[in-house]
C-alpha positions as CSV (number, residue, x, y, z in Angstrom):
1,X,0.0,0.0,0.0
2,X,2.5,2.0,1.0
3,X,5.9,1.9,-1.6
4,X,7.8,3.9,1.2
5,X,7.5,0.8,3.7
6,X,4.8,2.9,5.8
7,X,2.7,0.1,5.5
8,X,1.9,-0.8,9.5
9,X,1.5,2.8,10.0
10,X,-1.1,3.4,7.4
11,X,-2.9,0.0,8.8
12,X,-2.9,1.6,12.3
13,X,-4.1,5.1,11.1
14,X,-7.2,2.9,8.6
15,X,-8.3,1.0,11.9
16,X,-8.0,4.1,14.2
17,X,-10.6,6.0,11.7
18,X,-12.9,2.7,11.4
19,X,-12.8,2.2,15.0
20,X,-13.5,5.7,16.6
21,X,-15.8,7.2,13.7
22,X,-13.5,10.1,13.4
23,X,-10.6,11.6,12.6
24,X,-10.5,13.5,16.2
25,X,-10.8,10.5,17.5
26,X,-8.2,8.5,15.8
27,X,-5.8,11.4,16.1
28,X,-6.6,11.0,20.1
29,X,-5.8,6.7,19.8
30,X,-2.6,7.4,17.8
31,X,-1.4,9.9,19.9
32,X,-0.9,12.6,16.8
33,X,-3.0,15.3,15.7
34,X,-6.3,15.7,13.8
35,X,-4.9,17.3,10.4
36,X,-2.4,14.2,10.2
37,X,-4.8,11.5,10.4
38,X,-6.4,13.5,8.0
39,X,-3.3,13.8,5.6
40,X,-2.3,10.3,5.7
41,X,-5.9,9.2,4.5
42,X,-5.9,11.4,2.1
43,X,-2.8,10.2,0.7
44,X,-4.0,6.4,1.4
45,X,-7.2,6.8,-1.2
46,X,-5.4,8.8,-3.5
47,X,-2.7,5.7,-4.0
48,X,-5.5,3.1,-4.0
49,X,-7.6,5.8,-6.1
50,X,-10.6,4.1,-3.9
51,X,-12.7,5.9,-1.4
52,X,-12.4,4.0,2.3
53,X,-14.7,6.0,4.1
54,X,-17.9,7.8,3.8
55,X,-19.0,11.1,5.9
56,X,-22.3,10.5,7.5
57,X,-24.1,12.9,10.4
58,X,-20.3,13.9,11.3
59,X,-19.0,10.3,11.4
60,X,-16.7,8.3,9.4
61,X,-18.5,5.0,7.9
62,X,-16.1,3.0,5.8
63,X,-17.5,1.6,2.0
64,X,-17.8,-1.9,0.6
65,X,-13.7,-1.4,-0.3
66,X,-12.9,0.3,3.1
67,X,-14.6,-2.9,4.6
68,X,-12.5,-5.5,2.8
69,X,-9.2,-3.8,3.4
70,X,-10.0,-3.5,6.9
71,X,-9.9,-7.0,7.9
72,X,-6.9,-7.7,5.9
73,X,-5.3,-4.6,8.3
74,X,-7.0,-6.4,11.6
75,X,-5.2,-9.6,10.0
76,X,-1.6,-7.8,9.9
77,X,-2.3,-5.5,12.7
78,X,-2.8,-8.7,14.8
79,X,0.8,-10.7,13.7
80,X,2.9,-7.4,13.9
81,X,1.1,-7.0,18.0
82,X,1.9,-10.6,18.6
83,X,5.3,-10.0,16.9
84,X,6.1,-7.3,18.9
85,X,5.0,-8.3,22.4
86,X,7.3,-11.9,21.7
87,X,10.0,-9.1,21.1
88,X,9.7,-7.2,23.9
89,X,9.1,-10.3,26.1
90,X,12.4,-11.6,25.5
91,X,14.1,-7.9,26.2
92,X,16.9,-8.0,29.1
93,X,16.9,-4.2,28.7
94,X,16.1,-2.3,32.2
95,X,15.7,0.1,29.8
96,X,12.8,1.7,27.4
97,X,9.0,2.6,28.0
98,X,6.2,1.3,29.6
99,X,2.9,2.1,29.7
100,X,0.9,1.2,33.1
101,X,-3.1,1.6,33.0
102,X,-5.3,2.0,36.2
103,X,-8.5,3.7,37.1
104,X,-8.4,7.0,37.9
105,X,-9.0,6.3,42.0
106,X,-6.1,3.6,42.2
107,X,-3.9,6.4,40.6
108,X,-4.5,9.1,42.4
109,X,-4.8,7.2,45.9
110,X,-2.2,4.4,45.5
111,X,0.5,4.6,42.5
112,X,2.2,7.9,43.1
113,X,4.5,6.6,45.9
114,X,5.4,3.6,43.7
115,X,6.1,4.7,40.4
116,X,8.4,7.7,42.2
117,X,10.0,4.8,43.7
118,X,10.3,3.0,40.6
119,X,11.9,5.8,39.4
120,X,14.6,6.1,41.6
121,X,15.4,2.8,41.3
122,X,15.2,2.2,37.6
123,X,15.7,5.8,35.9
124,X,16.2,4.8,32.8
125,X,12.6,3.1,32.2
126,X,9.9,5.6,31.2
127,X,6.9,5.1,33.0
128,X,3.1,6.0,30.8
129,X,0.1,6.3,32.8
130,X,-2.9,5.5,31.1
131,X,-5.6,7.0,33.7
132,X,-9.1,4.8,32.5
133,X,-11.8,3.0,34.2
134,X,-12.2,0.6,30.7
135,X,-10.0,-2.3,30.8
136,X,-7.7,-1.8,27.9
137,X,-6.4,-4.2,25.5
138,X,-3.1,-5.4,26.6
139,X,-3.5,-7.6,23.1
140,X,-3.1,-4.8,21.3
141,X,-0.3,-2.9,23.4
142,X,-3.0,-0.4,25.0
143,X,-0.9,-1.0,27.9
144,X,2.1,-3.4,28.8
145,X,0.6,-3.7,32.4
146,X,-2.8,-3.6,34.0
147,X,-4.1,-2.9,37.7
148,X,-7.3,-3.2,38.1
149,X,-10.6,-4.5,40.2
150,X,-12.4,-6.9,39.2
151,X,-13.3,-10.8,40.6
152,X,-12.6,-12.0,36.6
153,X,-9.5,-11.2,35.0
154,X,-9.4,-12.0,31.2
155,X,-8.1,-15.4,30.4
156,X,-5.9,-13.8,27.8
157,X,-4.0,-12.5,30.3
158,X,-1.7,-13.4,33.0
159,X,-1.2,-11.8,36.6
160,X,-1.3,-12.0,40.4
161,X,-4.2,-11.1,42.6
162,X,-2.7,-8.7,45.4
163,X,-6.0,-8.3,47.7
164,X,-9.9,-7.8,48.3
165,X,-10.6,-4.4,47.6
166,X,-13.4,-3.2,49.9
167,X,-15.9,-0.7,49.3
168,X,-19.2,0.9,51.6
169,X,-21.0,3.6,51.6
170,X,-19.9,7.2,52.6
171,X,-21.2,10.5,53.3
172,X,-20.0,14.0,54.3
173,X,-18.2,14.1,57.2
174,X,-21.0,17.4,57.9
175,X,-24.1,15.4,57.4
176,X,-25.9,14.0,60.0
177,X,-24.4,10.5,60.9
178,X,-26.4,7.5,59.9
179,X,-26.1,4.1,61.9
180,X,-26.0,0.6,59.7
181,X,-29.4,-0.4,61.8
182,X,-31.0,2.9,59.6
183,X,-29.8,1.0,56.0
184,X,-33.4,-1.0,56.5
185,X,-35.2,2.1,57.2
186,X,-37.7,3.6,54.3
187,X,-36.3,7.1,54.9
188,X,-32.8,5.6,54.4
189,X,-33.9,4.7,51.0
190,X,-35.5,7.7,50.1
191,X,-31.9,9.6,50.7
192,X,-30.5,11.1,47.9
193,X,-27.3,9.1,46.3
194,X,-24.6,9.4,44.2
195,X,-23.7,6.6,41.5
196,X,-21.8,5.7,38.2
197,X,-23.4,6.8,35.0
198,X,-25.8,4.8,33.4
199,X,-24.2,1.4,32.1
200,X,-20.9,1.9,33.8
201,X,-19.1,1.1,36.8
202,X,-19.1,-2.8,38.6
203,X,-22.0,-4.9,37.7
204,X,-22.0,-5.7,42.0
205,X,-22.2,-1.9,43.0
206,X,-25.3,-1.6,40.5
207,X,-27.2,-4.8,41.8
208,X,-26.3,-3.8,45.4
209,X,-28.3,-0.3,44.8
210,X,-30.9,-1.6,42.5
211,X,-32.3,-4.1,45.3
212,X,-32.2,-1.1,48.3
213,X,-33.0,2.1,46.6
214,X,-35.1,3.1,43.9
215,X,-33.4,5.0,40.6
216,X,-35.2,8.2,41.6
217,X,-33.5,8.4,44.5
218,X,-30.1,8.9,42.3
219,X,-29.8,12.4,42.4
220,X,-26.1,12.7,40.6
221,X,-24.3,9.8,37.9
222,X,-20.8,10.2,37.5
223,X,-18.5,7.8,35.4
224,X,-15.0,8.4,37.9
225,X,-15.0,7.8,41.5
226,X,-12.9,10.4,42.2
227,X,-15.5,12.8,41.0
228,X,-18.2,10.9,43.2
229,X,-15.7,11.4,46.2
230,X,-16.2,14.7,45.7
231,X,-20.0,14.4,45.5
232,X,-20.2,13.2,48.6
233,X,-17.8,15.5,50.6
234,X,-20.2,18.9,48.9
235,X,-23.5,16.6,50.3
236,X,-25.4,15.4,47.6
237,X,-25.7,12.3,48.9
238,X,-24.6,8.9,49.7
239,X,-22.0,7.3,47.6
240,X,-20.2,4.0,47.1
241,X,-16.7,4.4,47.7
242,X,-13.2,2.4,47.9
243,X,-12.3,2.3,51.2
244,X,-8.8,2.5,50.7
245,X,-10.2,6.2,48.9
246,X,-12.5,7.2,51.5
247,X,-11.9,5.9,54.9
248,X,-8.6,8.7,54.8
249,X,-10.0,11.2,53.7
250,X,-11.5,13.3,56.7
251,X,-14.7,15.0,54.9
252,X,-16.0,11.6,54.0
253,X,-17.6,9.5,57.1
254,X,-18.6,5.4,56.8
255,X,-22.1,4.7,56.9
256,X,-21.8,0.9,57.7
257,X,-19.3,-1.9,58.0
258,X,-17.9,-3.0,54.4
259,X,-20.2,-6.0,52.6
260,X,-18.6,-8.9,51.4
261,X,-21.2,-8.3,48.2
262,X,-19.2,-5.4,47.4
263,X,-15.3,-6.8,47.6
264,X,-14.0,-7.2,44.6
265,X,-10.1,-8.3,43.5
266,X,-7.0,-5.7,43.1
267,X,-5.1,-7.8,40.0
268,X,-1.9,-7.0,38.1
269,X,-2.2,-8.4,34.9
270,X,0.0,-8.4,32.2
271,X,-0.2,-10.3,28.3
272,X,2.0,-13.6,28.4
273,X,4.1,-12.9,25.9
274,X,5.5,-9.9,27.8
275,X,5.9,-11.3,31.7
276,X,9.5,-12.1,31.5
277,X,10.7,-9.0,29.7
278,X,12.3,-7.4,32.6
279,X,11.5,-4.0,32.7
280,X,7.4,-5.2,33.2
281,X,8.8,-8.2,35.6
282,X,10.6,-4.8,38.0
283,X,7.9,-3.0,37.9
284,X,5.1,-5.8,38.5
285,X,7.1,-7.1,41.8
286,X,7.4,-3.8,42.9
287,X,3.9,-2.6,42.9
288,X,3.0,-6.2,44.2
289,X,5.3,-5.7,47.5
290,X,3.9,-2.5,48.2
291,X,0.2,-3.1,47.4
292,X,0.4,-6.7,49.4
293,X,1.9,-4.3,52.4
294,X,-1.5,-2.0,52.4
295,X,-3.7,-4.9,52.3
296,X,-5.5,-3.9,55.3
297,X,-6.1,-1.0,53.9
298,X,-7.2,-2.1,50.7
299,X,-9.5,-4.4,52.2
300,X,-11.0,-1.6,54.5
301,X,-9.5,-3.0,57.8
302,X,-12.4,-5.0,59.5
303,X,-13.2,-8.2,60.4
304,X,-16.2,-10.0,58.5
């Protein structure tokens, strides 16, 4: 497709555009900006002299042609990941990037000390964030490593469960004080809450509210639990929280003890192809050590 060897790079930029619906939005996957994207598929048609993509209601839909060079590109896009990861899982090399991904709470709350001390200790790896509550796709090099909650990892993927992450509800520190005996009550019910946006967040912390409250009393969705925090300490309402987030945190007071229908798993995960490269391998045992260390913490330091 490309006679200057380009070719992977044009795949990448085709199955960005498919995938978002936009040229914004594949310029925010690759990581380059929107006039770009918009250059190289330019240049793309005009050397096929074939039109990929249709514009429809602002979106990006791609034609019959589009279509069948598109699964050809997931094809090579899919031996060139598995390629590289096999590449990188055989590097020595304390050396190079990696790119961690965690949801915004876990960052804020829990990685800071680590990766600083990561950094002291290895300073010539380069450590990349991702901050997103969606599990990325460690397939496709998203991310090289993964913490997240959740009680099922993929089976694609390989990793260590460090500890039961406990949440509970929480409420300003201000508000009247609310005793577990009170959860039963009607005019418990009837409070106003705070929860994750429609269709996101754990399936648990959704069934949990669904079978005590009813959805009008959700008076505020948000999809990041840092913003729900937040909620809570300005008193909208009642909120579901990490305790390892909220039980510090002195504007934020526990409503009731921790339930077990709530704990979920804190994993590291990581593809299999890349555990033994040794720039993940340091950086996985060292959030492992000091994650295992908080596990009271973590698992909101009670007895049940």
């Amino acid at each position: 497709m490309n006679a200057n060897g380009d070719l992977t790079a044009d795949l990448r930029t085709l199955l960005a555009i498919a995938r978002e619906g936009s040229l914004a939005g594949a310029a925010r996957r690759l990581r380059v900006n929107h006039s770009t994207v918009f250059r190289r598929l330019a240049a793309i048609e005009a050397r096929l002299d074939t039109r990929l993509f249709e514009r429809r209601e602002g979106s990006y839909v791609t034609t019959a042609a589009g279509e069948d060079l598109l699964r050809t590109a997931e094809r090579v896009e899919a031996e060139v990941e598995a390629l590289e990861r096999r590449l990188s899982g055989r590097d020595l090399r304390l050396t190079g990037t990696l790119r961690l991904t965690a949801p915004d709470d876990i960052a804020e709350v829990l990685l800071m000390p680590v990766l600083a001390a990561f950094r002291r200790g290895y300073p010539d790896i380069t450590v990349e964030l991702v901050i997103d509550n969606r599990m990325l796709s460690l397939t496709r090099r998203e991310a090289d490593i993964a913490l997240r909650p959740t009680r099922e990892p993929p089976e694609t993927l390989v990793g260590r469960r460090v500890a039961t992450l406990a949440s509970t509800v929480y409420r300003a520190s201000s508000a009247t004080p609310v005793g577990e005996k009170d959860l039963a009550a009607e005019p418990f019910a009837s409070e106003p809450w705070i929860a994750w946006e429609e269709g996101a967040g754990p399936p648990a912390v959704t069934r949990w509210l669904e079978d005590r409250i009813d959805r009008s009393a959700v008076v505020y969705r948000s999809n990041s639990l840092l913003n729900q925090a937040s909620a809570a300490r300005a008193g909208l309402g009642l909120a579901i929280l990490p305790c390892f987030q909220a039980d510090p945190d002195p504007e934020l007071q526990r409503v009731m003890d921790p339930p077990a229908e709530l704990d979920t798993g804190l994993w590291l995960l990581t593809h299999p192809d890349l555990r033994r490269a040794a720039r993940v391998r340091a950086l996985l045992d060292l959030l492992y050590e000091t994650l295992k260390a908080m596990e009271e913490q973590l698992c909101g330091d009670t007895d049940r």
